[in-house]
Structures are given as structure tokens and as C-alpha cells.
C-alpha positions as CSV (number, residue, x, y, z in Angstrom):
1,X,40.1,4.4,-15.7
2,X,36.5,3.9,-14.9
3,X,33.9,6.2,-15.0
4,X,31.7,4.8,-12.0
5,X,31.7,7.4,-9.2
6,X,34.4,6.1,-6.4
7,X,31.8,5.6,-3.9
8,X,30.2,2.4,-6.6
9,X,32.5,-0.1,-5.4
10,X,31.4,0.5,-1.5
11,X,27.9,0.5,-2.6
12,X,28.0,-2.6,-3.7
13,X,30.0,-3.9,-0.8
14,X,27.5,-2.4,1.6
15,X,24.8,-4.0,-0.5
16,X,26.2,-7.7,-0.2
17,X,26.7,-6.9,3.7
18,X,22.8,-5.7,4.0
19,X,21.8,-8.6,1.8
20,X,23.4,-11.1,4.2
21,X,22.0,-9.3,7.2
22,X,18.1,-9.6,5.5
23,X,19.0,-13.4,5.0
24,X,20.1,-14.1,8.2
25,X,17.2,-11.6,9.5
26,X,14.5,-13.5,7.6
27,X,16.2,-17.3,8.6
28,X,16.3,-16.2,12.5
29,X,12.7,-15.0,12.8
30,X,10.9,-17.5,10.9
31,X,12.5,-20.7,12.7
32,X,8.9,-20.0,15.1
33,X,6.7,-17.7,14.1
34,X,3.2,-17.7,15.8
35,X,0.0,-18.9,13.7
36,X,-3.3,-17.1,14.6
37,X,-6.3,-19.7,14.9
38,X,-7.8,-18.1,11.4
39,X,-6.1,-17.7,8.5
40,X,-3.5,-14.9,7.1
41,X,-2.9,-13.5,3.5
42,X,0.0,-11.1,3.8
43,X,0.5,-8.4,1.2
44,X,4.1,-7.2,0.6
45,X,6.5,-6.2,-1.4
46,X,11.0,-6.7,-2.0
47,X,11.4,-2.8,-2.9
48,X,11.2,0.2,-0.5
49,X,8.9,2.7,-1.5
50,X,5.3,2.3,-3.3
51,X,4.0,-0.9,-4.9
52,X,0.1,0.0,-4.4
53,X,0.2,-2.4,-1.6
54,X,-2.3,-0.3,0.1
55,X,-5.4,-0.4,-3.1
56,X,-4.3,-3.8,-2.6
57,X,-5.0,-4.6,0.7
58,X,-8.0,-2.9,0.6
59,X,-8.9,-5.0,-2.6
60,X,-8.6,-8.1,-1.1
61,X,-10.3,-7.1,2.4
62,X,-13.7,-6.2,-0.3
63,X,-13.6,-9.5,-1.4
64,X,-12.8,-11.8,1.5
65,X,-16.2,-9.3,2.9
66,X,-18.5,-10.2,0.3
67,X,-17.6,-13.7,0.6
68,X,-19.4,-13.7,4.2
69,X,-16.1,-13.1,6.0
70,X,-15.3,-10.6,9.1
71,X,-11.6,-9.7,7.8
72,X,-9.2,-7.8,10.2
73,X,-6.6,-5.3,8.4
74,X,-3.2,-5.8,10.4
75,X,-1.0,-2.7,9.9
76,X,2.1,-1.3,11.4
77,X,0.9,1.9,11.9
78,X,4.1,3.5,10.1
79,X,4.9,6.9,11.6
80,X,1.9,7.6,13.7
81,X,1.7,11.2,15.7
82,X,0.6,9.7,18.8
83,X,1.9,5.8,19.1
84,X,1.0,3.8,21.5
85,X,2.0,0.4,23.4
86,X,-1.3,-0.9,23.4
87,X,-3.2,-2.3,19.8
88,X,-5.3,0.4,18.5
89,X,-8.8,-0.6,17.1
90,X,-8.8,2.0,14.2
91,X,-12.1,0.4,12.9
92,X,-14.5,-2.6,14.5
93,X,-16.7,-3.9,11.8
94,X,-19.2,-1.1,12.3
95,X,-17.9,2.1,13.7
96,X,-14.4,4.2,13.6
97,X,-12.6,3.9,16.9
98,X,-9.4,6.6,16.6
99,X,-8.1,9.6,15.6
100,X,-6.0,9.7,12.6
101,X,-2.9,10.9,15.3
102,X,-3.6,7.5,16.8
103,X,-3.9,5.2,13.7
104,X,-1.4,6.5,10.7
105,X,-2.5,7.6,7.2
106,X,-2.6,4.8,5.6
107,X,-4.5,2.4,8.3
108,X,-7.0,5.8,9.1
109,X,-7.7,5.8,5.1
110,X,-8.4,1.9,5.0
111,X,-10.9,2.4,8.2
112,X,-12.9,4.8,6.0
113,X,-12.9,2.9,3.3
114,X,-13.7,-0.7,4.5
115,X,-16.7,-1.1,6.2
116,X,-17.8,-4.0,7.7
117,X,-14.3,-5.0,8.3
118,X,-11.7,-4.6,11.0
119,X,-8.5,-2.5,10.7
120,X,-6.0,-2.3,13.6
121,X,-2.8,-1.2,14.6
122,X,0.6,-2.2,16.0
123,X,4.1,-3.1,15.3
124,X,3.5,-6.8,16.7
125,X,0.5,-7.7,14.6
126,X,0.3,-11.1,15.8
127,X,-0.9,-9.1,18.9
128,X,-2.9,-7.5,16.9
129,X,-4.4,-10.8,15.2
130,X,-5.0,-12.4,18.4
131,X,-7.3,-9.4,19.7
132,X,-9.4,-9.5,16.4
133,X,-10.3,-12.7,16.9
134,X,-11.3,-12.4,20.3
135,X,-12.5,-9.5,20.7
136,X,-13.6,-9.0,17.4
137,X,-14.4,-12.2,16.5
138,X,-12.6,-11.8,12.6
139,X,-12.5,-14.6,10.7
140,X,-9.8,-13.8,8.2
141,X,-6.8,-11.2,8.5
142,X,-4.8,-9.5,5.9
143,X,-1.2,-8.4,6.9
144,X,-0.5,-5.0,5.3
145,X,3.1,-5.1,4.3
146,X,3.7,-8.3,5.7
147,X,6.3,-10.0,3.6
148,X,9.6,-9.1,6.0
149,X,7.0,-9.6,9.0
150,X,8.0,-13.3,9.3
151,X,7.0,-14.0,13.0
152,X,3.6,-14.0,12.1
153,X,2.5,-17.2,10.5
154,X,0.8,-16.9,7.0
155,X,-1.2,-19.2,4.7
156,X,-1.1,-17.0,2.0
157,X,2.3,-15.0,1.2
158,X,1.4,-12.5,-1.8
159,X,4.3,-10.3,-3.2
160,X,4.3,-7.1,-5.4
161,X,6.7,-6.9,-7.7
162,X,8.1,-4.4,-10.4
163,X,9.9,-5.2,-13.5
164,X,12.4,-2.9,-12.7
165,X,12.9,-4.6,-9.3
166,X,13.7,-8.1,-11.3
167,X,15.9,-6.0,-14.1
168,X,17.4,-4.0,-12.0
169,X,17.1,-5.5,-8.2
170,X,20.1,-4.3,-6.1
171,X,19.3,-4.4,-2.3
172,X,19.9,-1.2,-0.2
173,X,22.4,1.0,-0.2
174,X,22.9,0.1,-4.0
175,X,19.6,-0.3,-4.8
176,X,16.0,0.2,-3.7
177,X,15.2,-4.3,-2.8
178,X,15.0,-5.1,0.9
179,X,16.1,-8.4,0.5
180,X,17.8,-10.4,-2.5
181,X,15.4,-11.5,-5.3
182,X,15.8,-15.1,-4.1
183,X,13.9,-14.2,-1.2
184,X,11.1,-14.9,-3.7
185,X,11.2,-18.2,-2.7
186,X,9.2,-17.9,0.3
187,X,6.3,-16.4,-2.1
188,X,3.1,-18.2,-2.9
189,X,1.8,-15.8,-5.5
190,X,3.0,-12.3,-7.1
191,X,1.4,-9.7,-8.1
192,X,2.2,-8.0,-11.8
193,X,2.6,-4.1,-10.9
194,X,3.2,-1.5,-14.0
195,X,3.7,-5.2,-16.5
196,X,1.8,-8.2,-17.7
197,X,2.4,-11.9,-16.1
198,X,3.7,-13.1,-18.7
199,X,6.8,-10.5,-19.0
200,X,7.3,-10.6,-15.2
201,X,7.5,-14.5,-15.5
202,X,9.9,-14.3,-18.4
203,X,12.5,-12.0,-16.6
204,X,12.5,-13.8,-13.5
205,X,13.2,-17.2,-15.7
206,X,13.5,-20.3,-13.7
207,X,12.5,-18.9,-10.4
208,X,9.1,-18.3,-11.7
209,X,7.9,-21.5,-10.5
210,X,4.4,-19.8,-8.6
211,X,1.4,-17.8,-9.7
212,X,1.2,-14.7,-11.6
213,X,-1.5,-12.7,-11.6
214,X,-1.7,-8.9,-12.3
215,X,-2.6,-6.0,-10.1
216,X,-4.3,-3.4,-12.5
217,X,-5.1,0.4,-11.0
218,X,-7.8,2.4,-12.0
219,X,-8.6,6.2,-11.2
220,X,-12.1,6.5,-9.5
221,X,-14.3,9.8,-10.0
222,X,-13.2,12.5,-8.3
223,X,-14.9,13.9,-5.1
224,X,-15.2,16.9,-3.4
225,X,-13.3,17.6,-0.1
226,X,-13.9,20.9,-0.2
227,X,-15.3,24.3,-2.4
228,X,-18.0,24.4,-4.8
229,X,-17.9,23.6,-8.3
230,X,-18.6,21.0,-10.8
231,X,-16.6,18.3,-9.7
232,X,-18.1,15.3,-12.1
233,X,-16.0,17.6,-14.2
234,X,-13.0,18.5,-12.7
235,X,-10.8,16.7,-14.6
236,X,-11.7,18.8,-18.2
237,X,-9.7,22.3,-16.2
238,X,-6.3,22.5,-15.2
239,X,-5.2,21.1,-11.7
240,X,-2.5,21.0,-8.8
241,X,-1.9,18.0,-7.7
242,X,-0.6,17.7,-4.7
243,X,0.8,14.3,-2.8
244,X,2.8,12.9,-0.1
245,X,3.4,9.1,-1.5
246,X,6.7,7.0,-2.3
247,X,6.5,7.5,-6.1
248,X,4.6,10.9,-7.2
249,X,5.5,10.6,-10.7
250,X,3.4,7.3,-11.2
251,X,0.5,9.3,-9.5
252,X,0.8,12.0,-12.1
253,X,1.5,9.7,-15.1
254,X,-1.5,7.7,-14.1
255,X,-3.7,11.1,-14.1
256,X,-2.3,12.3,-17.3
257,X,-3.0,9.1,-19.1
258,X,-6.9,9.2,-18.3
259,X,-7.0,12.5,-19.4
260,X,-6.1,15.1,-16.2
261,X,-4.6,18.0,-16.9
262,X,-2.2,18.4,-14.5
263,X,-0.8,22.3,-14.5
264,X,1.5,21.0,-12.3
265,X,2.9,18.6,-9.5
266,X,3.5,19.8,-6.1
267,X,5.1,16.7,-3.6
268,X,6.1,16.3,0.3
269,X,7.9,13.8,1.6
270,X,6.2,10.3,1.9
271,X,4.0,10.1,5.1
272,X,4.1,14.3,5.4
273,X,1.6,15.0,8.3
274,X,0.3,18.4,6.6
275,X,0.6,21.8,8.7
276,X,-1.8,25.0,8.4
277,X,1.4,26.2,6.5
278,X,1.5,23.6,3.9
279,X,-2.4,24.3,3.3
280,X,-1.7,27.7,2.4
281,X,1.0,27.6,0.6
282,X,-0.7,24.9,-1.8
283,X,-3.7,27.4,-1.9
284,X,-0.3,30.1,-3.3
285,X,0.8,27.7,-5.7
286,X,-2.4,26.4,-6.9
287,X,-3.1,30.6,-8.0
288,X,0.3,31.0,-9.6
289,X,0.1,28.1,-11.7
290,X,-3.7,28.7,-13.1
291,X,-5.6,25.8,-11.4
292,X,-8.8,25.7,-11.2
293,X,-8.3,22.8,-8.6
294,X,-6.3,21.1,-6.2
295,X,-6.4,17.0,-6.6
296,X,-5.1,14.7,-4.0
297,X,-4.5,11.4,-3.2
298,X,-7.1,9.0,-0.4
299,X,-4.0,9.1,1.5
300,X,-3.0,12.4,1.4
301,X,-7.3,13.6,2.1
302,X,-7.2,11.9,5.5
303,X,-4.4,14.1,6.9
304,X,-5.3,17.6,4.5
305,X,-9.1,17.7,5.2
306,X,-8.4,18.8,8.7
307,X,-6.9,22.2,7.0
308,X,-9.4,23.3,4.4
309,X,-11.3,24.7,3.0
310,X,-8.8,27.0,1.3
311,X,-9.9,29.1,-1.4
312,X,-9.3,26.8,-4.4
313,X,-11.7,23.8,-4.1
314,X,-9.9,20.3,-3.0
315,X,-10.7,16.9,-4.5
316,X,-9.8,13.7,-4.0
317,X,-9.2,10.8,-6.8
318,X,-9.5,7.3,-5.2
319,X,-7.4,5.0,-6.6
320,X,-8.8,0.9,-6.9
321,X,-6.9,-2.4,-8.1
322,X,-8.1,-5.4,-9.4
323,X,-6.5,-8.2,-9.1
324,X,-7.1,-10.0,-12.8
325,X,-7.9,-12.5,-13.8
326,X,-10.4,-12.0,-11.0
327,X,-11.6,-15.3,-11.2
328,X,-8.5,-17.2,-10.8
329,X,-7.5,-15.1,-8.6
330,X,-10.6,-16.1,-6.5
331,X,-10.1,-19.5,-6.3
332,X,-6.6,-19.0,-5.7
333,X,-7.2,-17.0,-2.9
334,X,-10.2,-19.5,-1.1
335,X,-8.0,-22.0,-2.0
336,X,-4.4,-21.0,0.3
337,X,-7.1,-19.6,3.0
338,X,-9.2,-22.6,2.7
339,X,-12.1,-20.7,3.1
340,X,-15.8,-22.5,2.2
341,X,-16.1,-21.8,-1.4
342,X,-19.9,-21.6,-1.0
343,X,-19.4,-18.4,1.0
344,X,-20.9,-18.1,4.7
């Protein structure tokens, strides 16, 4: 008799069924999708959950600024407060336009955090493309978990991707992929996450046929969101962390390998919109467990600075990607966008 729990077997069936659906999905919608009159470099990933797509979008929107660009961020906007029909103008190049109800956590957090560029919202982003360019007058746009977003035309398709998620890639139910592996295909470069290149390229074998470059995270110093102490030195005392993301374990192993000390981990759902409630009882748990702080995620600032200050002091640890070799990567990039290499 096997030991496999009796629910395996449907699992899998319901796997092969969602896996045809993402095929046929992906095969209807790209027979016309609509090209913007500047070019697109989409950001995505095959697995549900975290894949620091977000560092990297923001990573990428840096660089196409400093080349002389005006990028536009193009998001979805993924479980906003206050939606709306029209696009939302989170950021223009110089000045914040909406409320973090209006824009979504993620999208809010990349307004703050890119200046000079363009972030806006809506679940058509070629909509959204078309009024950067002419109202906005962007030169460049990156699609922010754009990969299943086939309608919109890209010139540069970038995918994160996970050792786990080649080892071990079953699509949903089954597994965590939201389409087959050999949806690959339609990938112009992929992005190294948590391995090297060379160990990704390996396990994908034959189908390994594009670039691979690595997308390396790195903890930035902490600062203050709110209370008074020495927070160049936060990280020597025990600390809460606190965190609504899709993977709050890598958050916390990435902290405790520079050196946090975490006292101990306390997690919402991904996407939590934090309540007076939540503020407090973090404040509760933060006492019990001896910390001398609370540490948080960009992502989870934007939405938890409206409730302090509470009486432990709140920081936030930004978290950056490179994209190595940074070079390559560079040339690469101007390359697919065909972008002037001498900058504007």
C-alpha cells in the first residue's frame, strides 16, 4: 500500500488540468498583445509567492534612471483598499500623487523609493503604459510581475527563478509554479535567486539555452521609523521582527546571517493592511520577548508607520539587489531595450 496521503493522486490530476489551462491561457492572450511606442522589460517570476521581484524592479528602474531615462513602474496594484477604474499616478517623476489606500504596498513603497521615475497603477498596464508616455512623457517602462501579463508586448522578458522551483516545480494545486517549467521558453534572461548561474543552468539542462545572471540581496542600514535610540546600532540588541511578505523565513534567515539578533519572528498574512490592533499587540509581544526593538520590512513600513509610535522604537531594514555581473548585465539590458549606449 502506499504511503502518499489519498488526496496525492487528485493533486496531481488537478495539477496537469491547471497546467493545461496556464498553456492554453498564455497561447490565447499572446496571439495580439499591444506594443507601447517605448520599450518594456517585464520582471516576473513561475512560482507564487516571493522571488524579490520587487528590490528587483526597483533595481533596474535606478539604473535605466541614471542612464538618462524617464522609466514608468507598471504595477497591478495587488489588493489595494480603495481601487479604482481609472490608472492611478502613484508617483510622476517629481512628486507623490496618492495615498497608500489608492496605490498598494508594494507600488506606494516603490514611489518613495524611486525618484525621478514614474510608478503607476492598474490591472490593464498597457493602459497604464500608454498614459506614461503621454502624459508623462516615460521613455522606458518596467512591468512589475509581468511574466503571465502577456497582452502587453515586451522587449525584454526577465524571469526569477528558484532552484527549488526547477527541482521541485509542480504547478498549483501540487505545487507552488504558475505555469509548467517549459513556459521558460518565452524568457529572454533569468535571474539566479538563493543559487549561482551556473547551478541553476545545470539543473535546468538543455533548456538553459538564455542568460543567466544572478540577483544578489543585501540588507541596507537600518532606519528609524519611530522612538529614540541608537539606531546605527540596532542590530548589536535583541529584536522583533515583524513582516507581512510571502516568505518570512528568508527575511529572518537573511537578518540572522548578517548578524541580527532576532528574539523572535512575528508574521501576518502577505499584503496584511495593519490595524491599531495589530500595532499594539506587536508593542505586547515585542515586551514579552525582551526586544529592545521592532524591525520591519520597506513593505511592511509603508502600511505600519501610520500606527506608531508605540512604545518600543520601530525600524526599518531596506532590502537592495544587484543584479551581477553588473556589467554584463548592463549591456544585456541596453541591448534587448535598444537603448543609446552613450546614455541621454
Amino acid at each position: 500500500m502506499s504511503d502518499q496521503p489519498w488526496s496525492f493522486p487528485m493533486l496531481r490530476a488537478a495539477a496537469r488540468l491547471y497546467g493545461h489551462g496556464a498553456n492554453l491561457r498564455r497561447e490565447l492572450r499572446r496571439r495580439t498583445p499591444i506594443r507601447l511606442d517605448r520599450p518594456v522589460v517585464s520582471v516576473g517570476n513561475l512560482a507564487v509567492g516571493g522571488r524579490n521581484k520587487t528590490p528587483v524592479v526597483a533595481a533596474i528602474a535606478r539604473m535605466l534612471h541614471g542612464w538618462g531615462e524617464r522609466p514608468s513602474v507598471l504595477s497591478r496594484g495587488y489588493r489595494r483598499e480603495s481601487p479604482s477604474r481609472d490608472v492611478v499616478v502613484v508617483r510622476d517623476a517629481d512628486h507623490m500623487r496618492a495615498t497608500l489606500a489608492e496605490s498598494g504596498d508594494e507600488p506606494f513603497m516603490l514611489a518613495r523609493e524611486l525618484p525621478g521615475c514614474c510608478v503607476l497603477v492598474h490591472s490593464r498596464r498597457t493602459r497604464a503604459g500608454q498614459l506614461a508616455e503621454q502624459e508623462l512623457h516615460c521613455t522606458v517602462h518596467v512591468l512589475d510581475d509581468g511574466f503571465q501579463h502577456v497582452q502587453l508586448a515586451r522587449d525584454a522578458n526577465l524571469v526569477l527563478l528558484t532552484l527549488d522551483d526547477v527541482l521541485h516545480g509542480e504547478v498549483l494545486p501540487a505545487g507552488r509554479l504558475r505555469e509548467p517549467l517549459h513556459a521558460l521558453e518565452h524568457a529572454d534572461a533569468l535571474l539566479a535567486v538563493d543559487t549561482t548561474a551556473a547551478r541553476l543552468r545545470m539543473a535546468l539542462g538543455r533548456s538553459a539555452d538564455v542568460p543567466i545572471f544572478e540577483a544578489r540581496r543585501h540588507h541596507g542600514p537600518a532606519r528609524a521609523l519611530s522612538g529614540t535610540m541608537d539606531f546605527s546600532r540596532v542590530h548589536e540588541e535583541p529584536v522583533l521582527l515583524v513582516t507581512a511578505v510571502a516568505e518570512p523565513a528568508r527575511v529572518a534567515e537573511d537578518l540572522r546571517a548578517t548578524g541580527w539578533r532576532l528574539a523572535d519572528v512575528m508574521t501576518f498574512r502577505d499584503h496584511h493592511r495593519y490595524r491599531g490592533d495589530d500595532a499594539r499587540q506587536i508593542a505586547a509581544r515585542a515586551r514579552a520577548v525582551g526586544a529592545s526593538a521592532v524591525v520591519t520590512t520597506a513593505k511592511d513600513a509603508v502600511k505600519l508607520e501610520r500606527h506608531l509610535p508605540i512604545d518600543v522604537p520601530v525600524a526599518v531594514v531596506p532590502l537592495e539587489v544587484v543584479i551581477e555581473p553588473v556589467d554584463e548585465f548592463a549591456s544585456w539590458l541596453r541591448a534587448r531595450l535598444s537603448l543609446d549606449p552613450e546614455g541621454a
